[in-house]
C-alpha positions in Angstrom: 9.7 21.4 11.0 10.1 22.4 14.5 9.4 20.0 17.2 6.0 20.9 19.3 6.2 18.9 22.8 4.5 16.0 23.7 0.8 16.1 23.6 0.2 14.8 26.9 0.0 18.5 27.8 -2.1 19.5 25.2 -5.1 19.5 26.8 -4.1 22.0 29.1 -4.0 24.3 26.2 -7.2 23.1 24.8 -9.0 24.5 27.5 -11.6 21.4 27.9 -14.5 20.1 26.1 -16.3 23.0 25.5 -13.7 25.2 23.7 -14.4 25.0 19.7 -11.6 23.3 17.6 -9.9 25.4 16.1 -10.4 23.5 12.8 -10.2 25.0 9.4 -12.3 22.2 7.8 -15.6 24.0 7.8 -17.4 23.1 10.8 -16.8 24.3 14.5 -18.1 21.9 16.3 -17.5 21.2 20.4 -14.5 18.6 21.3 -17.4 17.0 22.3 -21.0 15.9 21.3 -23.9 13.3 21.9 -25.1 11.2 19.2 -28.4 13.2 19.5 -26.4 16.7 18.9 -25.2 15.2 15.3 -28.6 14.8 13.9 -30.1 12.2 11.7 -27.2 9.5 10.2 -27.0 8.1 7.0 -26.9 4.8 5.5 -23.3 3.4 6.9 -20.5 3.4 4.2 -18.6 0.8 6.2 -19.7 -1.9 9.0 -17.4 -4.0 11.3 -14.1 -2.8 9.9 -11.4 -3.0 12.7 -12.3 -0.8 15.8 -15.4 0.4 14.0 -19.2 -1.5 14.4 -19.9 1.6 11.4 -18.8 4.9 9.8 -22.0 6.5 8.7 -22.5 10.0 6.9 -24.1 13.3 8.6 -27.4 14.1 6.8 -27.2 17.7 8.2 -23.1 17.9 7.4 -22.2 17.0 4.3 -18.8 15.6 4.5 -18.7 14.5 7.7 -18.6 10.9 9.0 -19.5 9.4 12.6 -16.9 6.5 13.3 -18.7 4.5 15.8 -16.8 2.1 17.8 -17.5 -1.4 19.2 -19.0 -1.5 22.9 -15.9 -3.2 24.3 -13.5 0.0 23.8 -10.9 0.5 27.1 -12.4 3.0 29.5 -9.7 5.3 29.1 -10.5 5.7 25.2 -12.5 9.1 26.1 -9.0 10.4 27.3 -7.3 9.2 24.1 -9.7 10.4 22.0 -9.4 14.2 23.4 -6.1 14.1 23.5 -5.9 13.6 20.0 -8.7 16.3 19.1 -6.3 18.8 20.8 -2.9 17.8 20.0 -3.0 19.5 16.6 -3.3 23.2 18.7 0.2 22.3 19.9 1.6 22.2 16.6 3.2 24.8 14.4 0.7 26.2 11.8 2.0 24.7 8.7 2.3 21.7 10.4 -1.7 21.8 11.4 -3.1 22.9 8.6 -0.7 20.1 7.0 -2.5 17.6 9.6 -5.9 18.8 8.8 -5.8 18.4 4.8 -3.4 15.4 4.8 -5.5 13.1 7.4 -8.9 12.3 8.5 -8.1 13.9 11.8 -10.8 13.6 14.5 -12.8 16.7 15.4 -14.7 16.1 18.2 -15.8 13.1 20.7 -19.4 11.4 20.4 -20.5 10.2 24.0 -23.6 8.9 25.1 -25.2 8.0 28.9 -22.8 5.9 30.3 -20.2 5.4 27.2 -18.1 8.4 26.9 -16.6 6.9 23.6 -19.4 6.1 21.6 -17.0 7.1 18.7 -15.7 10.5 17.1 -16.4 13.0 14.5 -13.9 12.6 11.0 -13.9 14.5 7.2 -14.9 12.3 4.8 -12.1 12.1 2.7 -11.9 15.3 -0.3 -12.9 14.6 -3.5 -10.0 14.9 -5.2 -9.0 11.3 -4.3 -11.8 9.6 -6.0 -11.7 8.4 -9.2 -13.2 6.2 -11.7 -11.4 2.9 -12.3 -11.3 0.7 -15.2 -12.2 -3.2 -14.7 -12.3 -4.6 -18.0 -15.3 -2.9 -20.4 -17.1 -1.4 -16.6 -15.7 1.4 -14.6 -16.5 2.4 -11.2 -15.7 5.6 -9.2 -14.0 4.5 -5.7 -11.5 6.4 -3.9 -8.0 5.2 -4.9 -6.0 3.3 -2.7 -2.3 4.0 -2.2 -1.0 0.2 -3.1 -1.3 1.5 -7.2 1.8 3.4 -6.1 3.2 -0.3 -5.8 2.2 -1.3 -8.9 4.1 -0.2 -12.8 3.5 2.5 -14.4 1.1 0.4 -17.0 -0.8 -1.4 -14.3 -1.8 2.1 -13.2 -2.1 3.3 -17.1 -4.5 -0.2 -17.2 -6.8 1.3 -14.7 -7.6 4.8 -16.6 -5.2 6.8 -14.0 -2.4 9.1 -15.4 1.1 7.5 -14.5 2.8 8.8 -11.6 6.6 8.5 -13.2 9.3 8.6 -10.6 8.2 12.2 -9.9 4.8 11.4 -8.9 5.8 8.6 -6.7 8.3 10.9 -5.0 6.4 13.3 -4.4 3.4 11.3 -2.6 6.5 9.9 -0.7 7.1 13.0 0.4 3.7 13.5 1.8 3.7 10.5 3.8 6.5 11.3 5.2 6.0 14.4 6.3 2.4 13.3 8.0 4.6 10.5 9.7 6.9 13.3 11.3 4.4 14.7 12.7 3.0 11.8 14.3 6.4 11.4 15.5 6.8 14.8 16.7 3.6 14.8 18.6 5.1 10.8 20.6 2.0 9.2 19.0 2.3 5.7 17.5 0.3 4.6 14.3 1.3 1.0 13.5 -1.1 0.7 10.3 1.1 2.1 7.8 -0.1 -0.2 5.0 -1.8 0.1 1.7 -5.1 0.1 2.8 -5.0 3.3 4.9 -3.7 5.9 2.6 -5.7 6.9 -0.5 -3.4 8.9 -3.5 -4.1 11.6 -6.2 -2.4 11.2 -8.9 -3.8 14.6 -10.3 -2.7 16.3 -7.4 0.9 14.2 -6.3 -0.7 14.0 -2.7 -1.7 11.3 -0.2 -4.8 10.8 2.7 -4.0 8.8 5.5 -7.2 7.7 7.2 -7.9 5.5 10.7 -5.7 7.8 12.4 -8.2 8.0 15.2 -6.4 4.8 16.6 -3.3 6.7 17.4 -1.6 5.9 20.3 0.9 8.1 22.6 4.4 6.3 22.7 2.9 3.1 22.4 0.1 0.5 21.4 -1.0 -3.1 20.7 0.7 -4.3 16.9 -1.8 -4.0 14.5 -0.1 -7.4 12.6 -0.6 -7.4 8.6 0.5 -10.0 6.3 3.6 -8.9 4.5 4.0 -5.9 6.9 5.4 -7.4 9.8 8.2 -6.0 11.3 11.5 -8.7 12.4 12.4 -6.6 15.4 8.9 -6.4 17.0 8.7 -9.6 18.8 4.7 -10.7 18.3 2.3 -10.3 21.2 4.5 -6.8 22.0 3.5 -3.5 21.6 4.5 -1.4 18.5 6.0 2.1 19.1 7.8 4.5 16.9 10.7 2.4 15.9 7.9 -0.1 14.4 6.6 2.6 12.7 9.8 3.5 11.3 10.2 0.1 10.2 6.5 0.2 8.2 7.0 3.5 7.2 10.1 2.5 5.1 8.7 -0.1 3.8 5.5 1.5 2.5 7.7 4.1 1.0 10.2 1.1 -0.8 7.6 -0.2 -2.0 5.4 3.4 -3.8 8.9 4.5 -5.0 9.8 1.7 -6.7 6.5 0.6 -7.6 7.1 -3.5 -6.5 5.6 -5.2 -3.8 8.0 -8.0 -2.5 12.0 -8.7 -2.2 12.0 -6.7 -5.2 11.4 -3.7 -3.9 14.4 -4.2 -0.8 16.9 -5.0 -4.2 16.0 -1.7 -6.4 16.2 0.4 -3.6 19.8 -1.2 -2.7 20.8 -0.3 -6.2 19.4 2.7 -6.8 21.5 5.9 -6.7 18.6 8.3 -7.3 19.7 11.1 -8.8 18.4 14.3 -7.2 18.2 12.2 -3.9 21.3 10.2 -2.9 20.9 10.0 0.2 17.3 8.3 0.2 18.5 4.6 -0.3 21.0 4.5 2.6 17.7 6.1 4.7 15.5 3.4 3.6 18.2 0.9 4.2 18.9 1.6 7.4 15.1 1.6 8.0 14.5 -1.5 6.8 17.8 -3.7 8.0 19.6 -2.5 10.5 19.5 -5.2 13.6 19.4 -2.6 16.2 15.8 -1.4 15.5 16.6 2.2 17.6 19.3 2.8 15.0 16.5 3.3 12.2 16.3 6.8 11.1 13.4 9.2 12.1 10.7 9.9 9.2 11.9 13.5 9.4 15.0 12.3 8.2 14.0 10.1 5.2 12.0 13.6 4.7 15.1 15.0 4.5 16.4 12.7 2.0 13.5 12.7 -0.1 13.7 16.1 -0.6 17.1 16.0 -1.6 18.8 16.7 1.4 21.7 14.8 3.4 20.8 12.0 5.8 23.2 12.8 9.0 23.2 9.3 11.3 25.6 8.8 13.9 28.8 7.0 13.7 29.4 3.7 13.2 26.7 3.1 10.7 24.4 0.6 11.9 24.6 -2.7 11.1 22.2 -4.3 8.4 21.3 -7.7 7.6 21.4 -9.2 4.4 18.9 -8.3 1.7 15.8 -10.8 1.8 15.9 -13.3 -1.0 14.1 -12.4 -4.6 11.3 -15.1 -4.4 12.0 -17.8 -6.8 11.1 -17.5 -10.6 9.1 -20.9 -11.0 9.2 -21.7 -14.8 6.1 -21.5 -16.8 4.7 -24.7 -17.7 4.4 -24.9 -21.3 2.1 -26.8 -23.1 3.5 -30.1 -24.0 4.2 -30.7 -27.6 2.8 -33.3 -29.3 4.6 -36.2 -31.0 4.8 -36.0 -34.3 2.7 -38.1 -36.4 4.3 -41.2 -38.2 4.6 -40.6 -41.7 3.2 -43.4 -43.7 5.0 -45.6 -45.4 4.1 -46.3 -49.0 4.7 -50.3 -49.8 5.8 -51.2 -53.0 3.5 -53.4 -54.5 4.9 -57.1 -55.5 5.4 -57.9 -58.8 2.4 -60.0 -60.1 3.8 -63.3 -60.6 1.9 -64.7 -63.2 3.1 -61.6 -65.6 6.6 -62.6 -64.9 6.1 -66.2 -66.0 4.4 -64.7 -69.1 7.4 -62.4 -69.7 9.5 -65.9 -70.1 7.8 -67.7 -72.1 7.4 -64.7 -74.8 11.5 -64.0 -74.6 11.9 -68.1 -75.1 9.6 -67.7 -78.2 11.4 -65.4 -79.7 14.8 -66.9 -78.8 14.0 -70.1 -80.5 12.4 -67.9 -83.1 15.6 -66.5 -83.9 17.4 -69.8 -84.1 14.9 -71.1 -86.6 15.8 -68.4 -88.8 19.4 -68.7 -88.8 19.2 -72.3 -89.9 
């Protein structure tokens, strides 16, 4: 993958708003557009999620989606937003069309009378990442989220979806990682890696990472998760790309190996994958090494994953210590009960009016037998 330069000059290249994008998705649309150029919307498939008041369909462009913002976006959004709709004519042409069917990439930006960023044009996501999912005796048909990867093989089997094995989840690993480089490549932060904003075939051994539309060059406010925070971004800083290093790794730990906590941190530390050697000393260093600059670039856990060596400088960075495997409460068992008290059988007394009866007839026949003998 060769290394395109920043995109702060990509608009340059662009050649303004007016220039179509050169976009292979299907529509060639201007880098720009009013809300009145996109035609009639749809009902919204999502409201107030993050940055986004909606994200409603194109009645007139099927597969097409306006993300529409909230009012109190920065002023130099508009700016951001084109420089992100041209940074993909800067890159090599694997790499774009990579960018382009890997991403919900934005195509053009929506302004309006005194708002220049009312929002942006995004695909919808394709097809192929929709399934129908098993709950119990109903099913549904939902686009399928990439935290399955992070579940076992027969959670996912539960579900109705064919089980990845270790080659499935390497090779949706592989995916990620290669979008992540060239977010790298291009000096624009993501910060969300998490499980909500990928979706995953499992048909097709791919992954869709969507909300990329919040990019950032070099730098942005943390977008804080639970369970995704990074230990060497202070809060209240901004993330860059060694955050996104850190999240990265961890997002892949966790699809690889199919766990969710500390687990995940302890297979990867013994794992000695077979074809890939190098991809647990990668994932290592991205997830424990104190000096957070020392953490390996996602073209080089690419590298790794794909069976390659992972060069890193000398020394090797220093780590900390694995976190702890959360503790195994025992299951409460139901108590048993006592045993019931066998009964006890009394004897009954002897009748004692029989046993003076019993006497006298043996003193009868005693004196009976005297009697006879005289």
């Amino acid at each position: 993958m060769t290394e395109p330069p920043l995109v702060d000059g990509a608009d340059d290249k662009a050649g303004g708003g007016d220039v179509p994008a050169a976009d292979p998705r299907g529509w060639a649309l201007p880098r720009t557009v009013s809300v009145s150029d996109l035609g009639p919307l749809a009902e919204p498939i999502s409201e107030h999620n993050g940055q986004a008041i909606a994200v409603t369909p194109l009645k007139k462009h099927p597969g097409w989606l306006a993300k529409l913002y909230r009012p109190d976006q920065h002023p130099e959004d508009a700016d951001r937003l084109d420089l992100l709709i041209s940074a993909p004519d800067t890159l090599p042409e694997a790499d774009r069309a990579l960018l382009y069917t890997g991403t919900c990439w934005p195509a053009a930006r929506i302004h309006e009378r005194g708002n220049p960023a009312v929002g942006c044009v995004i695909p919808m996501a394709p097809e192929q990442y929709r399934r129908e999912l098993r709950r119990g005796a109903f099913s549904e048909r939902r686009f399928v989220e990439i935290d399955w990867l992070a579940k076992s093989d027969e959670s996912i089997r539960g579900i109705g979806l064919p089980t990845p094995g270790f080659a499935g989840r390497l090779a949706a690993c592989r995916r990620l990682t290669e979008l992540a480089a060239i977010l790298e490549n291009l000096g624009l932060v993501y910060s969300d890696w998490s499980f909500s904003n990928a979706f995953w075939s499992p048909d097709q051994r791919s992954v869709y990472l969507i909300d990329v539309d919040g990019c950032q060059p070099k730098k942005m406010p943390d977008i804080h998760q639970p369970n995704w925070a990074d230990p060497l971004t202070p809060p209240g800083t901004d993330a860059d790309e060694y955050t996104d290093r850190y999240r990265l790794g961890l997002l892949v730990a966790k699809c690889l190996t199919g766990q969710r906590d500390a687990h995940a941190f302890h297979t990867v530390a013994a794992c000695h994958w077979q074809n890939q050697p190098a991809v647990s000393e990668a994932l290592l260093d991205m997830l424990l090494a104190t000096d957070r600059e020392r953490r390996p670039s996602a073209a080089q856990l690419g590298q790794a994953l794909d069976g390659g060596p992972y060069l890193r400088t000398v020394p090797r960075p220093t780590r900390t210590a694995l976190p702890p495997l959360p503790v195994q409460l025992p299951i409460p068992q139901p108590p048993v009960p006592a045993p019931m008290p066998t009964p006890t059988v009394k004897k009954p007394e002897p009748n004692s009016h029989a046993a003076w009866i019993l006497v006298l007839v043996l003193a009868v026949i005693v004196l009976f037998v005297i009697a006879s003998n005289h």
